[in-house]
Residue frames relative to the residue before (quaternion, step in Angstrom):
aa qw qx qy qz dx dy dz
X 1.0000 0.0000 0.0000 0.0000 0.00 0.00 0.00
X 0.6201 -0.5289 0.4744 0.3328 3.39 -0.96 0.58
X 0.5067 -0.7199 0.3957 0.2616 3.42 -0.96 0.90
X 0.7682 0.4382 -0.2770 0.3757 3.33 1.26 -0.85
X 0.4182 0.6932 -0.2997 0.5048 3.18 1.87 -0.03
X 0.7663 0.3292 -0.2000 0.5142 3.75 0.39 -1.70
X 0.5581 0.5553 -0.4107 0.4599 4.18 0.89 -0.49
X 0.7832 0.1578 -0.4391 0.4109 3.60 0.84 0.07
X 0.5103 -0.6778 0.4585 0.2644 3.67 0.78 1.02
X 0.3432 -0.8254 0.4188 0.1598 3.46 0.47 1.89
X 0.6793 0.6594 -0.2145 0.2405 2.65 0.57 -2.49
X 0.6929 0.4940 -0.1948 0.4878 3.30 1.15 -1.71
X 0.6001 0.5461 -0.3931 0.4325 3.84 1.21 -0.45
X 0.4487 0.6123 -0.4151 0.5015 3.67 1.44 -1.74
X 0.7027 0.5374 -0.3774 0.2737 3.94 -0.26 -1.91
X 0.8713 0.2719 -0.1464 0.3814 3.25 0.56 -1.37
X 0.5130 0.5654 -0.4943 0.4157 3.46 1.07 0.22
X 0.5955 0.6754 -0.2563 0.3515 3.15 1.30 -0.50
X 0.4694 0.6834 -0.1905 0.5257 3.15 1.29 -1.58
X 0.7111 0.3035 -0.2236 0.5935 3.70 0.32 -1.45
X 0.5613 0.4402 -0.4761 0.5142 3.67 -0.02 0.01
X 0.7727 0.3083 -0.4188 0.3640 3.72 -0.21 -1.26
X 0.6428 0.4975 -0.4015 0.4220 3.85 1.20 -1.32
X 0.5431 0.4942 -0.5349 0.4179 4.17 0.30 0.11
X 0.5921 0.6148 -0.3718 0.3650 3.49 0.95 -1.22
X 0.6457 0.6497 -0.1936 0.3515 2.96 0.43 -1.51
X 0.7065 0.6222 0.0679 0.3303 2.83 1.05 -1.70
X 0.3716 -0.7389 0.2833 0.4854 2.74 2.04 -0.29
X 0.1634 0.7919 -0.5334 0.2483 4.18 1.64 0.39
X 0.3615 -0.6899 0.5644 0.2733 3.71 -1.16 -0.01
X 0.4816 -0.5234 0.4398 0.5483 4.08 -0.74 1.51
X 0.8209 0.1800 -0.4262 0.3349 3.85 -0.75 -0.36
X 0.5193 -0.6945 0.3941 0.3043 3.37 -0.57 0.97
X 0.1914 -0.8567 0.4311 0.2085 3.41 -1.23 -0.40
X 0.7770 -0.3691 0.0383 0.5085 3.45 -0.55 1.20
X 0.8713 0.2987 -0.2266 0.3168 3.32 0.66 -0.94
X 0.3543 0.4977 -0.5760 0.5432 3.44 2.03 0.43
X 0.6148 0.4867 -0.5337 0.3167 3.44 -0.20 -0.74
X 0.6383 0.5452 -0.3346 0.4281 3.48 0.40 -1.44
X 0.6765 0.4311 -0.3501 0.4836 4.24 0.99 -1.01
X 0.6253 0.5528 -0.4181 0.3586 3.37 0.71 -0.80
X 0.7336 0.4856 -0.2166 0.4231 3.25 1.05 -0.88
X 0.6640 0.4603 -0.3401 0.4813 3.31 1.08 -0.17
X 0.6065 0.5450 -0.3808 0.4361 3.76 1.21 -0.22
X 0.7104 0.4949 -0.2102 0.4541 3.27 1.28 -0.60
X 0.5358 0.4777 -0.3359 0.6098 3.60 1.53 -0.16
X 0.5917 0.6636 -0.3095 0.3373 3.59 0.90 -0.92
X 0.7684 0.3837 -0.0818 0.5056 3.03 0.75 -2.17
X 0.3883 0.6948 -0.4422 0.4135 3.80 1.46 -0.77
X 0.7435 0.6210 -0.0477 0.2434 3.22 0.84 -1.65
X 0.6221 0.5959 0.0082 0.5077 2.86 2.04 -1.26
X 0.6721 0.3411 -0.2054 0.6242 2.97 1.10 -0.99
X 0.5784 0.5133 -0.5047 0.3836 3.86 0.46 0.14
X 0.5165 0.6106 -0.2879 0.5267 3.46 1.11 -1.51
X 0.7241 0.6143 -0.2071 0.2354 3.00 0.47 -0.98
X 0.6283 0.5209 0.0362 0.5768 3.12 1.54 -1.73
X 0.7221 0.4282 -0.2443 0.4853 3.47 1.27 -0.64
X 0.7844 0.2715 -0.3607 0.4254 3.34 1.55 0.03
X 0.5459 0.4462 -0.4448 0.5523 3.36 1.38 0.80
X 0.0764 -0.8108 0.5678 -0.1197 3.63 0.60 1.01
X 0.8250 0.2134 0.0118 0.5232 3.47 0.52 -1.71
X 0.5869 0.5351 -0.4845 0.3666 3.31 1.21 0.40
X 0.5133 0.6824 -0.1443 0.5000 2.96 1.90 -0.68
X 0.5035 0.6855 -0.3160 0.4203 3.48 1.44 -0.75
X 0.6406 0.5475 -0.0810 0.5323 3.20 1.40 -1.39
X 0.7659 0.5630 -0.0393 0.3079 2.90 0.02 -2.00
X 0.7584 -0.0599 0.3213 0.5639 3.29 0.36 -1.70
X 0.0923 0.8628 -0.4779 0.1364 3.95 0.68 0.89
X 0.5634 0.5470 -0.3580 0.5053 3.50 1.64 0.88
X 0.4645 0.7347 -0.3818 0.3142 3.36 1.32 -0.10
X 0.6872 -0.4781 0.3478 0.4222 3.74 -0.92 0.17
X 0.6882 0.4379 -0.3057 0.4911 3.58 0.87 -0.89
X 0.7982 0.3785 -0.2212 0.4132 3.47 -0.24 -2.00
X 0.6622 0.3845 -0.3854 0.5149 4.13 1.19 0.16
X 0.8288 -0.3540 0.3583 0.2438 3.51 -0.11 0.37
X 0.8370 0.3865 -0.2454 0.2997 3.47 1.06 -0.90
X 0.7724 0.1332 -0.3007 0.5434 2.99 1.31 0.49
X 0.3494 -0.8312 0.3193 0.2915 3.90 -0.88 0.81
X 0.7201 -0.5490 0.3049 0.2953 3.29 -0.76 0.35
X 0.5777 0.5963 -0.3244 0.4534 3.25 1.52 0.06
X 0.4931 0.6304 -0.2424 0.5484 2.91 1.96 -1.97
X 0.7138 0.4232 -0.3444 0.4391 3.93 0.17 -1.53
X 0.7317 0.4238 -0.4380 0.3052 3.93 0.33 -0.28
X 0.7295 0.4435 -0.2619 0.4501 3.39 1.37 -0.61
X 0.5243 0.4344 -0.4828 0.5507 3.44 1.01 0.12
X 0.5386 0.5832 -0.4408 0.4190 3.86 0.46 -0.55
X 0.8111 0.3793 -0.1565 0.4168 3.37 0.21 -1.49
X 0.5494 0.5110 -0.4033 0.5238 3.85 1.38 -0.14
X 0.6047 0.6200 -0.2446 0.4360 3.45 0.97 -0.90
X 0.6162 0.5532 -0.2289 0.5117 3.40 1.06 -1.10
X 0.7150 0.5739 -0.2243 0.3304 3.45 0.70 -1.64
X 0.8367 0.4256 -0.1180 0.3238 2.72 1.14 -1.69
X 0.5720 0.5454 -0.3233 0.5203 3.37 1.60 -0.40
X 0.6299 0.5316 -0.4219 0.3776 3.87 1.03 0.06
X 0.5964 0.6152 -0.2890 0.4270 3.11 1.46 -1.56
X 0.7116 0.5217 -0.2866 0.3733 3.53 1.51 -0.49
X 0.5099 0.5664 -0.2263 0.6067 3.26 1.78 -0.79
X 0.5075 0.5520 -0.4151 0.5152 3.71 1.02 0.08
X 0.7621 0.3433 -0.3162 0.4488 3.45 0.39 -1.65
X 0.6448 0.5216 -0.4330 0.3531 4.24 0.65 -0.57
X 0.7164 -0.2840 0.2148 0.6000 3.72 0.87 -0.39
X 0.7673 -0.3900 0.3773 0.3418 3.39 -2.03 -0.32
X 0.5410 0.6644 -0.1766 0.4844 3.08 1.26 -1.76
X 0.7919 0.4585 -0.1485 0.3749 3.72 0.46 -1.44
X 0.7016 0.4138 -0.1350 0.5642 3.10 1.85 -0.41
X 0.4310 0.2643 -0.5478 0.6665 3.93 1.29 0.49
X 0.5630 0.5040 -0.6065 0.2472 3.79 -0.10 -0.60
X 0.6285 0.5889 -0.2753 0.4271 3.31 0.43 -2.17
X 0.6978 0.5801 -0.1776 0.3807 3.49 0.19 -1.56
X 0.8067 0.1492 -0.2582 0.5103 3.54 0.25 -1.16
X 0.3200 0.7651 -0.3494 0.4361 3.39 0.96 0.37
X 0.7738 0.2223 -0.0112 0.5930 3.38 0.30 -1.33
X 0.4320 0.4522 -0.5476 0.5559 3.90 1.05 0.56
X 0.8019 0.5031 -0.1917 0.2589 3.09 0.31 -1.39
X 0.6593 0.3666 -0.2441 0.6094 3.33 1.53 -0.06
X 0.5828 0.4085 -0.4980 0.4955 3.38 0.83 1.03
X 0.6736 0.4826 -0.3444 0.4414 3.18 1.25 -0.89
X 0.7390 0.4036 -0.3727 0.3900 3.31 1.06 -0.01
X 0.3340 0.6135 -0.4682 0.5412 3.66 1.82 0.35
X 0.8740 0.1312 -0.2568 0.3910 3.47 -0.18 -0.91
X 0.5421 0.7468 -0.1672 0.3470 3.68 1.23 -0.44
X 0.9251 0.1807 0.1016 0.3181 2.70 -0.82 -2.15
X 0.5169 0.5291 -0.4053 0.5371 3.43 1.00 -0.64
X 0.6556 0.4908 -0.4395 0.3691 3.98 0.29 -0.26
X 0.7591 0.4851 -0.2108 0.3794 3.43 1.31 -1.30
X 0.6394 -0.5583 0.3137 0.4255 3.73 -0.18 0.68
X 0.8716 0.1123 -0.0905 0.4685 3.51 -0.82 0.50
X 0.6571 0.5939 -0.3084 0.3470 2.93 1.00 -1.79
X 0.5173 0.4827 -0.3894 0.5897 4.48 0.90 -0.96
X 0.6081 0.6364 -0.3407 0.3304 3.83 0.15 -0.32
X 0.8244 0.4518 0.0117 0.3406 2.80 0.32 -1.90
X 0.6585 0.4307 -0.1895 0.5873 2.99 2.07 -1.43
X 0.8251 0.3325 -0.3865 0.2435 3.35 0.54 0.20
X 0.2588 0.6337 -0.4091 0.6034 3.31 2.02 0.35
X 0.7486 0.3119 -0.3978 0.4291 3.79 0.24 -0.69
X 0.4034 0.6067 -0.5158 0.4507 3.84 1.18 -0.22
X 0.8279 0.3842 -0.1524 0.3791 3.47 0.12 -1.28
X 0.3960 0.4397 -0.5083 0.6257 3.70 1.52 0.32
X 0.5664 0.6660 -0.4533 0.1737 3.89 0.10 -0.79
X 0.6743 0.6787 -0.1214 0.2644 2.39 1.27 -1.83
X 0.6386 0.5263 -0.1842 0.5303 3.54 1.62 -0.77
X 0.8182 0.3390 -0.2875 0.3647 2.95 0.82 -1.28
X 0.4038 0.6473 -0.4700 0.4440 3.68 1.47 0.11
X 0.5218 0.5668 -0.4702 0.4305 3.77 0.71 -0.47
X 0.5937 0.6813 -0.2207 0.3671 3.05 0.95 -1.77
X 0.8018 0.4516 -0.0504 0.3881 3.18 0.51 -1.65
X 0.4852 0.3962 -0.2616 0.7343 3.53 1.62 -0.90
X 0.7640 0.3493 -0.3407 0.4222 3.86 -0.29 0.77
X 0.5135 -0.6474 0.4787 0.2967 3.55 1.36 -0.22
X 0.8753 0.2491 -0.0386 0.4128 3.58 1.02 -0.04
X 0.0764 -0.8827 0.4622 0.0384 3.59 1.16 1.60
X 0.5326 0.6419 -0.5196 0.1850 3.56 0.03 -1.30
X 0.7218 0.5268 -0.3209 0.3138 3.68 0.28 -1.34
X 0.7870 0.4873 -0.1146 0.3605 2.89 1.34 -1.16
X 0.6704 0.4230 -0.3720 0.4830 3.53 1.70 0.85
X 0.4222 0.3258 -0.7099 0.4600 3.12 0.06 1.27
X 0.4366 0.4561 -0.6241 0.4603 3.84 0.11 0.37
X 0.7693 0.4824 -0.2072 0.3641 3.13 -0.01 -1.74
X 0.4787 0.5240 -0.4586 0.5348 3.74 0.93 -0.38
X 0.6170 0.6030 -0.3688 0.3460 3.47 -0.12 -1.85
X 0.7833 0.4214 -0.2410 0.3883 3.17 0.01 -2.19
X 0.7800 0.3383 -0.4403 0.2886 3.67 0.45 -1.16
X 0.4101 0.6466 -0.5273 0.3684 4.09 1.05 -0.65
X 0.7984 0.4463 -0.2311 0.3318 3.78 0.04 -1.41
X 0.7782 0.4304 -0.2124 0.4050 3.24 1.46 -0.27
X 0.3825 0.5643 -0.5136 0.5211 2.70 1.57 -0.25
X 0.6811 0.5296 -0.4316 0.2633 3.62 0.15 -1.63
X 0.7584 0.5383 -0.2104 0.3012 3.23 0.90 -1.08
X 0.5752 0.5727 -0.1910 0.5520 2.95 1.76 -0.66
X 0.4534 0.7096 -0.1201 0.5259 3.27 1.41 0.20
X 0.7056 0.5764 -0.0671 0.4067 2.74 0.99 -2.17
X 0.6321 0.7064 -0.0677 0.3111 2.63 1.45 -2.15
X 0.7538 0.5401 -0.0625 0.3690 3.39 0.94 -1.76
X 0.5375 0.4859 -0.3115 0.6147 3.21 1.81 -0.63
X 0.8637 0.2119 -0.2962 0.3484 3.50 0.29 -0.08
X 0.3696 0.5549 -0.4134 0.6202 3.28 1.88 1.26
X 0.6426 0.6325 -0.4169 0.1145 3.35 0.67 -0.19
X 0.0372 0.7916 -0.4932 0.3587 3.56 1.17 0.85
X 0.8728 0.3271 0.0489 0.3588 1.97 -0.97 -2.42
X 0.7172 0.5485 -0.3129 0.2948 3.63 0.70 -1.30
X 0.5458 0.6273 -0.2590 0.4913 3.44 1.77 -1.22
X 0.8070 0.3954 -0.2769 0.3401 3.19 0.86 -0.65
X 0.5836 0.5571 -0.2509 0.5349 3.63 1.64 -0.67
X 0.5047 -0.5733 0.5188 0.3839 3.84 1.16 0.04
X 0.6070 0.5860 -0.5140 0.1546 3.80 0.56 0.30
X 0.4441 -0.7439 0.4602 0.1939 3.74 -0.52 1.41
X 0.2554 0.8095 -0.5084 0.1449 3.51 0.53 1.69
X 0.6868 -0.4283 0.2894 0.5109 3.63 -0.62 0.88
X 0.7744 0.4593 -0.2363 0.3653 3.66 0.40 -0.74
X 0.6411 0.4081 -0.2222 0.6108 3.38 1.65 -0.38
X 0.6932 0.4697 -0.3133 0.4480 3.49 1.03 -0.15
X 0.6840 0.3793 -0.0656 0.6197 3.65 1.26 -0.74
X 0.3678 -0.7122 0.5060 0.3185 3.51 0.71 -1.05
X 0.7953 -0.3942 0.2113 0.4091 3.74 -0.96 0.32
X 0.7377 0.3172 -0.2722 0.5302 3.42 0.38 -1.34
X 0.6553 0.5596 -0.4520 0.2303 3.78 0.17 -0.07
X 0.6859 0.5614 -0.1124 0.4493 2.45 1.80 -1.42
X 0.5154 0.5690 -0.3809 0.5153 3.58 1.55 -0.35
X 0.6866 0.4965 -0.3033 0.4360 3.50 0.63 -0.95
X 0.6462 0.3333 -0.4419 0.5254 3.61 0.83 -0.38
X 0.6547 0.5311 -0.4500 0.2946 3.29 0.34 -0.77
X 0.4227 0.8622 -0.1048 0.2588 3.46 1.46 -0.59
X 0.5905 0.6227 -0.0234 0.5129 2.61 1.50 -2.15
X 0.8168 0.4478 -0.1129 0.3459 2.95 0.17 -1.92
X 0.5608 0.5777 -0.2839 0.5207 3.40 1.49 -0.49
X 0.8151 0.3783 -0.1636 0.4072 3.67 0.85 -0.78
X 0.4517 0.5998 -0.3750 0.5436 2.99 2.22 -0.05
X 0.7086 0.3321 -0.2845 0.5538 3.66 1.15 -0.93
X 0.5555 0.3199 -0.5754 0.5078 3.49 0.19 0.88
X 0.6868 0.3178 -0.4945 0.4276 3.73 0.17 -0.40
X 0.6531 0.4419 -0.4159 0.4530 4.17 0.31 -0.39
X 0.2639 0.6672 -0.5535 0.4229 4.07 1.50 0.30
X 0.8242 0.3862 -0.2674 0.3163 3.22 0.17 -1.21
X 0.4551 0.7425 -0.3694 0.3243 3.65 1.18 -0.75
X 0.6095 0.6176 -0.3090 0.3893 3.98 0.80 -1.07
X 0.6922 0.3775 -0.2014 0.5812 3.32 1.35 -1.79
X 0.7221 0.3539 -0.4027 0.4372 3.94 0.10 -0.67
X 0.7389 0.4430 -0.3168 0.3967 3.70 0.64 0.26
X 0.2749 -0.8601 0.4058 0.1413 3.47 1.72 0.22
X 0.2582 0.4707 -0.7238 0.4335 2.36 0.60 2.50
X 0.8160 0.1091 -0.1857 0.5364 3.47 0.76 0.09
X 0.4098 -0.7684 0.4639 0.1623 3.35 -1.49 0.76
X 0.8975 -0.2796 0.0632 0.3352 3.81 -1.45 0.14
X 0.5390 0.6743 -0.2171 0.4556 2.84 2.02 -1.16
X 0.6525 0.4674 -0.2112 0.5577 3.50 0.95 -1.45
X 0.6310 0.4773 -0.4840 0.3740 4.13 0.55 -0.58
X 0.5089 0.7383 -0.2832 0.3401 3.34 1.57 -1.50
X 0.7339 0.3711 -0.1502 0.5487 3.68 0.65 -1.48
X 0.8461 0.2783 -0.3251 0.3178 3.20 0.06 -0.74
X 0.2912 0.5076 -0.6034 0.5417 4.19 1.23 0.90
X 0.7685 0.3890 -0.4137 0.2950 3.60 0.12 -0.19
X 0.5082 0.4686 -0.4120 0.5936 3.24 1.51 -0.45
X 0.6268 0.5992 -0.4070 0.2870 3.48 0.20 -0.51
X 0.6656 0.5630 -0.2061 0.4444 2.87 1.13 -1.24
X 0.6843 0.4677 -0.2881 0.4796 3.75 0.87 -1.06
X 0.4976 0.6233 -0.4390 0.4138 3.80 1.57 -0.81
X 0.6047 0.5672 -0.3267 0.4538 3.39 1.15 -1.56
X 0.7726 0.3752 -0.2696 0.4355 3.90 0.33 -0.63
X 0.6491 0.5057 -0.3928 0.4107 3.17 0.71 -0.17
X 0.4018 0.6966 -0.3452 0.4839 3.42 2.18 0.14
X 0.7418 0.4675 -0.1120 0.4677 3.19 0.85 -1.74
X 0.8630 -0.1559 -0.3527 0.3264 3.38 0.78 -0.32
X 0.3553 -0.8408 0.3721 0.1683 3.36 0.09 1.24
X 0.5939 0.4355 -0.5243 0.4276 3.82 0.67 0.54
X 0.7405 0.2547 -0.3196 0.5335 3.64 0.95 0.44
X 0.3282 0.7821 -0.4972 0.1830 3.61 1.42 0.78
X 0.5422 0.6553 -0.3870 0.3562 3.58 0.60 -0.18
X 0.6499 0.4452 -0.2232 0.5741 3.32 1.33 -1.10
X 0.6985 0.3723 -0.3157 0.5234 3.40 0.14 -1.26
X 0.7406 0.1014 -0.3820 0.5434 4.19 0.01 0.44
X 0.5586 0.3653 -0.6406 0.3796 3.37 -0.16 1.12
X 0.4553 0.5494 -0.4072 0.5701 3.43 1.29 0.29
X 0.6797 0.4048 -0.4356 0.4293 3.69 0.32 -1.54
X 0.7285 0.4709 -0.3303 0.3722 3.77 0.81 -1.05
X 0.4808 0.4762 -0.5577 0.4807 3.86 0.86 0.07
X 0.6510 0.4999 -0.3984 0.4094 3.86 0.47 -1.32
X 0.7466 0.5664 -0.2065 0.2814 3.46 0.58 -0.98
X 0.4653 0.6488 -0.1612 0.5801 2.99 2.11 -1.04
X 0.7194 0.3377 -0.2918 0.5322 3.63 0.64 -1.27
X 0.5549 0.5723 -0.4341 0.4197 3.86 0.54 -0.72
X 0.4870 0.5691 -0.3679 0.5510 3.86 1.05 -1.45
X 0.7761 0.3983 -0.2112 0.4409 3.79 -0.56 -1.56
X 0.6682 0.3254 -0.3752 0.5540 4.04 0.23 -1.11
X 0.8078 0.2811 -0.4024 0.3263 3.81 -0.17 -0.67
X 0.5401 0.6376 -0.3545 0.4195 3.62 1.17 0.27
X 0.8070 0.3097 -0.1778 0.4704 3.07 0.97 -0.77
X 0.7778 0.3742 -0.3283 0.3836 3.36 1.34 0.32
């Protein structure tokens, strides 16, 4: 894949344009979008595009370790190149979050602080690099929300999503903890050690399977959406059991969950 393509971790862009789609739905949006979801979808996906570079440029040398195939810490792209495509990316997804409304533009805006401050920052400070990026990915709904004129519906999604990511984010750090031990980053897994850090990470998973149900007993979603998302549950539940591949196996439960969001929205 092209470096300047795979450095902004599509898949994760694809997720969250979605997300804003399912949180308009919800929201009471019409199945064919309209100019100005489109216009949000696109700005979450330049935004976060954006995020994850910043992102990549300050874990260079964690990455050395860690992950020493990426675009940056290999050679194929330079660290100058990665700051100015970042910072166009940034621009250009605000100037767009400008033309959809105010609202769409503190969103966009405190957004894209908040993923630098948590590139060069938060991710060092216990929990706190967690928390702030799980709450990125709650955005992601409630901007639908917000690009429609109507958020509420759209946060018990946005709950769900952050719990599971934290966990995962969590999940993640235990199997960064190398590189992280060595870069001074103060992650749950380097501060406590593995098994503690599995066990919280644990929780937070089974809290976002028990708040699964909350969407359907609150008739924002229907039978269809309970249907899909026992299956994400289920895989959430494995990704308990086996926890040296838990990161993967619940970025899956959260694709299943994602599609359960969308199918029980749109019917």
């Amino acid at each position: 894949m092209n470096p300047y393509i795979s450095i902004l971790r599509p898949l994760n862009g694809i997720m969250s344009i979605i997300a804003v789609y399912v949180g308009a739905l919800v929201a009471g949006a019409l199945v064919v979008p309209s100019f100005n979801l489109l216009l949000g979808m696109l700005v979450v996906f330049l935004v976060s595009g954006a995020g994850m570079i910043i992102n990549d440029i300050f874990d260079i040398e964690i990455d050395r370790v860690n992950k020493p195939e990426r675009p940056l810490p290999s050679g194929r792209i330079t660290k100058k190149k990665a700051w100015a495509y970042s910072i166009l990316l940034f621009i250009i997804g605000n100037v767009i979050a400008y033309n959809i409304g105010m609202n769409a533009l503190i969103v966009s805006v405190f957004a894209s602080l908040l993923l630098i401050a948590y590139a060069a920052k938060l991710k060092k400070v216990l929990l706190v690099g967690h928390l702030g990026v799980s709450l990125l990915v709650a955005f992601t709904f409630i901007f639908g929300g917000v690009i429609t004129g109507n958020v509420m519906p759209s946060l018990s999604l946005a709950i769900l999503a952050f719990l599971a990511n934290i966990g995962r984010e969590v999940y993640k750090s235990i199997e960064d903890v190398l590189g992280d031990s060595k870069k001074d980053v103060k992650s749950l897994a380097v501060k406590y050690g593995v098994i503690r850090a599995r066990k919280i990470a644990s929780a937070f998973i089974i809290a976002a399977v028990a708040m699964s149900f909350f969407p359907y007993a609150a008739g924002i979603m229907n039978a269809v959406y309970l249907l899909f998302v026992l299956i994400a549950d289920v895989v959430f539940i494995a990704a308990v059991a086996m926890p040296k591949k838990a990161s993967k196996i619940i970025k899956l439960a959260m694709l299943i969950a994602l599609a359960a969001f969308l199918i029980g929205a749109m019917s």
